[in-house]
C-alpha positions as CSV (number, residue, x, y, z in Angstrom):
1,X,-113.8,43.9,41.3
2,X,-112.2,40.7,40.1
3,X,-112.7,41.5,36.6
4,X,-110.6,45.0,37.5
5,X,-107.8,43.3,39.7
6,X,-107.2,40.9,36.3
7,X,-106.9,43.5,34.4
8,X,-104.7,45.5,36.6
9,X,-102.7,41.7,36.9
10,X,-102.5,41.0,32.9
11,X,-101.3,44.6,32.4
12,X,-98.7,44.5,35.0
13,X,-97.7,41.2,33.6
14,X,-97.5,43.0,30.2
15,X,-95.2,45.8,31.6
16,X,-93.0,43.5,33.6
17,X,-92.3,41.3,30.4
18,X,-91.5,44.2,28.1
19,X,-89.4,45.4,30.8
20,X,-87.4,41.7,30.9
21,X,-83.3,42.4,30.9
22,X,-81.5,39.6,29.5
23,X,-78.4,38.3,30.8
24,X,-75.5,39.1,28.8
25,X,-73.3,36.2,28.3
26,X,-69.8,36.9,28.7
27,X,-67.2,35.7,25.8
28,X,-64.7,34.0,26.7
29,X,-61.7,31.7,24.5
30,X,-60.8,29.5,27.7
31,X,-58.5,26.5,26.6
32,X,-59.8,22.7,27.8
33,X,-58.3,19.4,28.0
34,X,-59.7,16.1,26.8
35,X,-59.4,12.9,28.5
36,X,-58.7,10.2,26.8
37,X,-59.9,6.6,27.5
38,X,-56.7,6.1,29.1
39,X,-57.5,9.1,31.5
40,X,-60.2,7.0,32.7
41,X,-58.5,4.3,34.6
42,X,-58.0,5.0,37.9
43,X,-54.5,5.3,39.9
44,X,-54.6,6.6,43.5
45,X,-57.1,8.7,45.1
46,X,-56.0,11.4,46.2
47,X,-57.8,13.4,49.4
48,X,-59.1,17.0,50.1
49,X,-57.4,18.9,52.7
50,X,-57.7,22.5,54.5
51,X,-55.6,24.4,56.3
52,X,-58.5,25.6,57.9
53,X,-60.8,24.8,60.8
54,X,-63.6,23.2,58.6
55,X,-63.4,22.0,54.3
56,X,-66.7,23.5,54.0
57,X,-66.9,25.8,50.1
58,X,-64.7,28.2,49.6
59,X,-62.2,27.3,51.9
60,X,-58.8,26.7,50.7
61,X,-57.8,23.1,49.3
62,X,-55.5,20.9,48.9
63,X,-54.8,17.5,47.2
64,X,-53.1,14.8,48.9
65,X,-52.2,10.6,48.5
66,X,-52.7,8.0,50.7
67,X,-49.0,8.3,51.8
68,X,-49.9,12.1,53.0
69,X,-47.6,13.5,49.7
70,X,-49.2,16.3,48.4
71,X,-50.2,16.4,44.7
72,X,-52.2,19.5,44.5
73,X,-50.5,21.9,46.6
74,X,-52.5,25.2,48.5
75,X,-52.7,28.4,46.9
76,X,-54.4,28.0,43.8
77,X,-57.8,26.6,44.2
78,X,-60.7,26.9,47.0
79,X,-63.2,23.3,47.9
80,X,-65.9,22.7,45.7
81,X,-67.2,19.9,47.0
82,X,-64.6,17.4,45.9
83,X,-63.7,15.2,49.1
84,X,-61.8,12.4,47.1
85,X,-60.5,13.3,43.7
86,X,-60.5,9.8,41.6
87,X,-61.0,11.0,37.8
88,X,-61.5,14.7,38.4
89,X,-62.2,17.3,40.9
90,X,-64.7,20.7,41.4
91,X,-62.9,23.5,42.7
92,X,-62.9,27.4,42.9
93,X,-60.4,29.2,41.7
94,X,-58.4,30.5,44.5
95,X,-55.5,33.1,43.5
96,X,-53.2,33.7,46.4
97,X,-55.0,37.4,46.6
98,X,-57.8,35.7,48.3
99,X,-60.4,36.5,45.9
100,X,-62.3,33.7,44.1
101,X,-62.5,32.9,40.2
102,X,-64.2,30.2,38.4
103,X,-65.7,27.0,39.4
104,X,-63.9,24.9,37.5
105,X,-63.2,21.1,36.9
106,X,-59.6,19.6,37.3
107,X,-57.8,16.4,37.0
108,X,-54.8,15.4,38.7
109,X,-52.6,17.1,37.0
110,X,-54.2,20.4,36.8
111,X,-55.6,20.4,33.7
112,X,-59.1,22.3,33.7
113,X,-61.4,19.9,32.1
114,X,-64.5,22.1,32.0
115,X,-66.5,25.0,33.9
116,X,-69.0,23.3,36.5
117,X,-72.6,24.0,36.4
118,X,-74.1,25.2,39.8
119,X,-77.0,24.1,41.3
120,X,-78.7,24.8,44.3
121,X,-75.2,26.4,45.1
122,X,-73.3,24.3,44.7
123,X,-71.7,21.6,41.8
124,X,-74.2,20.2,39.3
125,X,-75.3,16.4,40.1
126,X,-75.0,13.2,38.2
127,X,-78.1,12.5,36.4
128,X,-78.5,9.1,34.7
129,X,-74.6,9.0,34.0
130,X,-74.0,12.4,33.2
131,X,-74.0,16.1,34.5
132,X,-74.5,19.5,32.5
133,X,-70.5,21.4,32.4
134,X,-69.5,24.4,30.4
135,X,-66.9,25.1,28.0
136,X,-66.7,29.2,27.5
137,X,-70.1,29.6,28.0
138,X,-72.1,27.0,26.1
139,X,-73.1,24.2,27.3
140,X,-72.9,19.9,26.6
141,X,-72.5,16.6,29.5
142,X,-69.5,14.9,30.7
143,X,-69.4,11.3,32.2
144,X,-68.1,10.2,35.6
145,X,-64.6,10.3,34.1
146,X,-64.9,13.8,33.3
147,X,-65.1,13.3,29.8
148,X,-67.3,15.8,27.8
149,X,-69.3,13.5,26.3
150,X,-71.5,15.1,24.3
151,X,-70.0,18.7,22.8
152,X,-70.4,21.9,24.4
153,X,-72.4,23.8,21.8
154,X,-75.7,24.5,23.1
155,X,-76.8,27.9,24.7
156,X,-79.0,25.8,27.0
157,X,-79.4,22.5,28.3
158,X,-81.5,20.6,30.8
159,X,-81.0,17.5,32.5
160,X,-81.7,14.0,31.2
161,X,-84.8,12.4,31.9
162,X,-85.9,9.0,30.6
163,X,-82.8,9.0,28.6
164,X,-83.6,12.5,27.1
165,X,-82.7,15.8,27.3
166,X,-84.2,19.5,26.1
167,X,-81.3,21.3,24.4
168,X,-81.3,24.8,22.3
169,X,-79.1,26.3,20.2
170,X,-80.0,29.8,20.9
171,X,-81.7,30.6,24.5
172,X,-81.8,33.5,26.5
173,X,-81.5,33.7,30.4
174,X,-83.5,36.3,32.3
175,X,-84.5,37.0,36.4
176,X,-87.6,36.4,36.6
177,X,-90.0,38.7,38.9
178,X,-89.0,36.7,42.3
179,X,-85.4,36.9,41.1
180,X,-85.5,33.8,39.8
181,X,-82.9,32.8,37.0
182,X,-85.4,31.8,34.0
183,X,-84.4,30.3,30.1
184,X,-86.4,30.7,27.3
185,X,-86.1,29.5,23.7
186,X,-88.3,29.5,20.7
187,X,-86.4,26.6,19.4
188,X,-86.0,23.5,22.1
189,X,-85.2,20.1,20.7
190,X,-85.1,16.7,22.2
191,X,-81.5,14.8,22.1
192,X,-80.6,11.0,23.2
193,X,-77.3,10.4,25.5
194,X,-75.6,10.1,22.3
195,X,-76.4,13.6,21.3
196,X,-78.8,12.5,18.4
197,X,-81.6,14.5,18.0
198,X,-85.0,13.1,19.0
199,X,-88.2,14.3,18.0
200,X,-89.6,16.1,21.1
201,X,-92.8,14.2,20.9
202,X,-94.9,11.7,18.8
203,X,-98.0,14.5,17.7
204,X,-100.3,11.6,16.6
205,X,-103.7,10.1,17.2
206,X,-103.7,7.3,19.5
207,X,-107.5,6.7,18.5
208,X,-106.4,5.9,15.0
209,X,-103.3,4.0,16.1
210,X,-106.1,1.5,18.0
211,X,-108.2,1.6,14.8
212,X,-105.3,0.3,12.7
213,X,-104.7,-1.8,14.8
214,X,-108.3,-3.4,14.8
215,X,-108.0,-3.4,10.5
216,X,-104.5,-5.4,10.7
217,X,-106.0,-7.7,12.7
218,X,-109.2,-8.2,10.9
219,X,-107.7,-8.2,7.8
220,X,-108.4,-11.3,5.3
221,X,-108.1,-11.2,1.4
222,X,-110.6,-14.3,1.8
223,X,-114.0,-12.4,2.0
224,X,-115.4,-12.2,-1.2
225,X,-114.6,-14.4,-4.5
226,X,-112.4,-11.5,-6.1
227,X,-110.9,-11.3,-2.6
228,X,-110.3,-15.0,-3.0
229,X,-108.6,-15.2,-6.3
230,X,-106.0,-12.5,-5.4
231,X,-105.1,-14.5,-2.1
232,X,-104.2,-17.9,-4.4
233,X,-102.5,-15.4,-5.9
234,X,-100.6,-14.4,-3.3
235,X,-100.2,-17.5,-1.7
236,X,-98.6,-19.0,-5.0
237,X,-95.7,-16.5,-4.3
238,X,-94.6,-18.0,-1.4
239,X,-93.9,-15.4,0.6
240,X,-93.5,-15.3,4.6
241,X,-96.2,-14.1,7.0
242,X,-94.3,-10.5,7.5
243,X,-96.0,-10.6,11.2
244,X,-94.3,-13.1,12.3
245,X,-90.8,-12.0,10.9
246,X,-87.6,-11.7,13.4
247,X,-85.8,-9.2,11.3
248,X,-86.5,-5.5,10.4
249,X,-88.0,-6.0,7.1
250,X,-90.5,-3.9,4.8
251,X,-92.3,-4.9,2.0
252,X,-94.6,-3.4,-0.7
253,X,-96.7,-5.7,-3.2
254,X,-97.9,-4.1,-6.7
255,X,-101.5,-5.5,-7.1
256,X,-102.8,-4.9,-10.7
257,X,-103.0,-7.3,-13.9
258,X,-99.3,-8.8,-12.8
259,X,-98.1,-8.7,-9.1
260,X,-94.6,-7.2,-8.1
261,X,-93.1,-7.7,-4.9
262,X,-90.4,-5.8,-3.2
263,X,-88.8,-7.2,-0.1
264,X,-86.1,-5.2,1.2
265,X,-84.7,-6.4,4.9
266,X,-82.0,-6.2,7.2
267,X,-80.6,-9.3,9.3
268,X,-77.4,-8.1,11.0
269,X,-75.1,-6.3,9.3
270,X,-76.1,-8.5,5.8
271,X,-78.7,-6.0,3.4
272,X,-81.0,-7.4,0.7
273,X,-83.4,-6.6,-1.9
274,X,-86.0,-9.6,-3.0
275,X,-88.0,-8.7,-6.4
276,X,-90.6,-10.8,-7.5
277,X,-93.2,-10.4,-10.3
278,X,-96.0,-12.7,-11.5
279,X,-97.4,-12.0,-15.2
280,X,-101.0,-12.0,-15.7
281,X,-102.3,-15.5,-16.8
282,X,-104.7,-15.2,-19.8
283,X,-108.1,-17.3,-17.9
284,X,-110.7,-14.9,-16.2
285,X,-110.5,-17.4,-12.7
286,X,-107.4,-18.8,-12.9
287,X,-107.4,-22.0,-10.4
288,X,-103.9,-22.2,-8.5
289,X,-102.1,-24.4,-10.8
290,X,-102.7,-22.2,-13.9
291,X,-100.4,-19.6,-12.4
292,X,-97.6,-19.0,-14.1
293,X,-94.3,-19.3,-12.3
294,X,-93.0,-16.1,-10.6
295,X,-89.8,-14.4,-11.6
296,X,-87.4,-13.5,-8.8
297,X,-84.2,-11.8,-8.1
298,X,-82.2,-11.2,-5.3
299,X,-79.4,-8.4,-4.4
300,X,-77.4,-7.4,-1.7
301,X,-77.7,-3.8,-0.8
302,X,-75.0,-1.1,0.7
303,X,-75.7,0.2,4.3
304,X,-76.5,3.7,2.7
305,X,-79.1,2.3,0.8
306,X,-80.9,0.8,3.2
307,X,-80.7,4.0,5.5
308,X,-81.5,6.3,2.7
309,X,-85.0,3.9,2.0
310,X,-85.6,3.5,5.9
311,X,-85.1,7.6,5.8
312,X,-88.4,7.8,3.3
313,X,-90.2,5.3,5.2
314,X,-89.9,7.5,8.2
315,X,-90.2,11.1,6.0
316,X,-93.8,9.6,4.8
317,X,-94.7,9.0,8.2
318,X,-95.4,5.4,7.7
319,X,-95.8,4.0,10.9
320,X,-98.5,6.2,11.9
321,X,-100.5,6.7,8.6
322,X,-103.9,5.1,8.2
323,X,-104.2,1.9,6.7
324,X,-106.8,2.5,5.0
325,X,-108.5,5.9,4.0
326,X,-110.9,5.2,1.8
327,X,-112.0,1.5,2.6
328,X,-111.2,0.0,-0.7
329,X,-110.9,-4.0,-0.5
330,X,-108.8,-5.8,-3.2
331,X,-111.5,-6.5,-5.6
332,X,-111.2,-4.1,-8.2
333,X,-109.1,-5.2,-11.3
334,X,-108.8,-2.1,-12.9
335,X,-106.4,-0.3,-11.2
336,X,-103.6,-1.7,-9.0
337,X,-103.7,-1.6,-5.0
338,X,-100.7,-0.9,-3.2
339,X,-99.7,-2.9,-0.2
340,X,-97.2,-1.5,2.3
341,X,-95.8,-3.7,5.0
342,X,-93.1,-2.9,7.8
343,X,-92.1,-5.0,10.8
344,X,-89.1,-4.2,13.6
345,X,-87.5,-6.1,16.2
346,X,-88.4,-2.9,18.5
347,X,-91.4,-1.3,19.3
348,X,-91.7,2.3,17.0
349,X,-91.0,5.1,19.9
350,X,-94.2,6.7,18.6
351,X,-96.8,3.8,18.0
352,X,-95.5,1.2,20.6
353,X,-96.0,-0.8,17.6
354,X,-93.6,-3.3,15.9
355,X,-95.8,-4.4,12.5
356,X,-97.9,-1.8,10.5
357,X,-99.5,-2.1,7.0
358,X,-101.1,0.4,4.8
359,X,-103.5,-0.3,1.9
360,X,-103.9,2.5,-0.8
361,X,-105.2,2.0,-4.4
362,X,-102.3,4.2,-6.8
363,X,-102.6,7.5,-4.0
364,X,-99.4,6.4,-1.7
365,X,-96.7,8.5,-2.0
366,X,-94.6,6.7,-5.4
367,X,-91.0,7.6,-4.0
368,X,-91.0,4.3,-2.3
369,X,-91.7,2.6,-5.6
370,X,-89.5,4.4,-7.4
371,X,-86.5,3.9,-4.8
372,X,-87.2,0.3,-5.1
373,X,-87.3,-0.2,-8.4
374,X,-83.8,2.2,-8.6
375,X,-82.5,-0.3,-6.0
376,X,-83.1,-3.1,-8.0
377,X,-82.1,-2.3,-11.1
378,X,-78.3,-0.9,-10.0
């Protein structure tokens, strides 16, 4: 019997979805004002009235100042919820015929600043800062101000949470079987309170993300004598513990007969490039003080630059690639071992990591090295 009422259930279900009737969306080429920052500082508030027995919705409404003199006289809009207009106010239109028109958003002056959202009928709430409005149909936010703060170009939007928001671009409104108003979109995306797009989630292992983290902080050149020789090696190149760095910085050292370094870092607003390289010395075990002296260069760098290499780092998915994949150790002198380093001020959304390292013999990906050595030879 059950297996006969799920059948009878998924085929209704079937029926009832090929059956769906979208809601046509109406075109409209409604005109909008802007505020501008100026709009934003406040003069006098200015009060609802009604000339009838209670301002409940959809009564008629007025706008008045302290002094009683009315600003926004009766016969053109109906209460929205607006009991003391500061920046804007969320009214109905109310044509002296008596019949209503859109829920709009005004300022003082009249000018229609946006169409308001309704929820749980009545006007869209504030949520962290901002509220969903409409401009002919599509959707953006506006601030407390009532400027639209982030554009009005999505078919669909839902509310900030966390300081993000689900938007689409194209999304389709239907009533679902308990009449319920329904969206659905094959392409959702994740956007900040800026409007940047976010990615809508991190899609990685958090079990590798703890076993990097145990390599980093195991790791030690100083295990075997080859090991050893490439640390003094290292160490005669005086570069800083990256670990323990305060600036967003990312490094990647070129382990083979010579040793390149490429330090490229951000402090501020000031961008640089640090190359160093270390020629092979001609003994076998080389003691410290038969390394020859490094060479190094140094070059500032153009905000684009920097964006375009930070833009690769995050393309290859650096911060959440393994460190290790094959679990080489630098002791083979035959072919050269990569080392890629990155640190941040901030935690990485994704890793809630700020320092990450990856260790590849001549596999990684050689559009870093390339873009570095293009950067330092402009």
């Amino acid at each position: 019997m059950r297996i006969k009422q799920l059948i009878i259930l998924v085929f209704s279900l079937s029926i009832a979805l090929s059956c769906r009737e979208y809601i046509d969306k109406k075109t409209t080429n409604h005109q909008y004002f802007d505020k501008s920052i100026s709009d934003t500082i406040s003069t006098e508030k200015l009060i609802a009235v009604t000339d009838e027995e209670h301002l409940q919705y959809g009564v008629r409404v007025a706008y008045v100042n302290e002094k009683n003199d009315t600003i926004i006289p009766f016969g053109k809009y109906a209460y929205y919820g607006t009991d003391t207009l500061e920046y804007y106010a969320n009214v109905i239109e109310h044509p002296s015929d008596s019949t209503y028109g859109r829920q709009i958003a005004i300022d003082r002056n009249q000018n229609i600043l946006f169409d308001v959202v309704m929820f749980d009928n009545g006007p869209e709430p504030f949520v962290e800062g901002l509220t969903r409005v409409l401009r002919n149909g599509k959707m953006g936010y506006a601030n407390k101000f009532g400027q639209v703060v982030i554009p009005c170009e999505y078919d669909f939007a839902k509310s900030f949470q966390n300081g993000r928001a689900e938007v689409a671009y194209n999304a389709k409104e239907y009533f679902d079987l308990e009449e319920h108003k329904q969206v659905e979109s094959d392409k959702w995306f994740v956007i900040d309170k800026k409007g940047n797009i976010l990615k809508k989630d991190c899609d990685i292992d958090y079990n590798l993300v703890k076993k990097n983290d145990s390599i980093i902080a195991s790791f030690d050149m100083k295990t075997t004598m080859e090991a050893r020789f490439w640390w003094n090696r290292w160490n005669n190149m005086n570069e800083p513990n990256l670990r323990e760095a305060t600036i967003e910085s990312y490094r990647l050292t070129i382990i083979g007969d010579a040793i390149t370094v490429f330090r490229i870092q951000k402090n501020k607003k000031a961008m640089k490039l640090i190359e160093k390289l270390q020629l092979a010395t001609s003994k076998y075990r080389p003691e410290p003080e038969d390394f020859p002296p490094f060479h190094y260069s140094e070059k500032k760098i153009k905000a684009s630059e920097w964006n375009d290499f930070v833009e690769l780092i995050n393309q290859m998915n650096f911060w959440t690639m393994p460190v290790n994949i094959d679990n080489t150790v630098l002791v083979n002198n035959d072919s050269p071992f990569l080392l890629l380093e990155g640190i941040t001020p901030e935690l990485n959304n994704c890793t809630k990591r700020n320092y990450h390292m990856v260790i590849r013999e001549t596999s990684m990906d050689t559009t870093i090295i390339k873009k570095l050595y293009e950067l330092g030879n402009k």
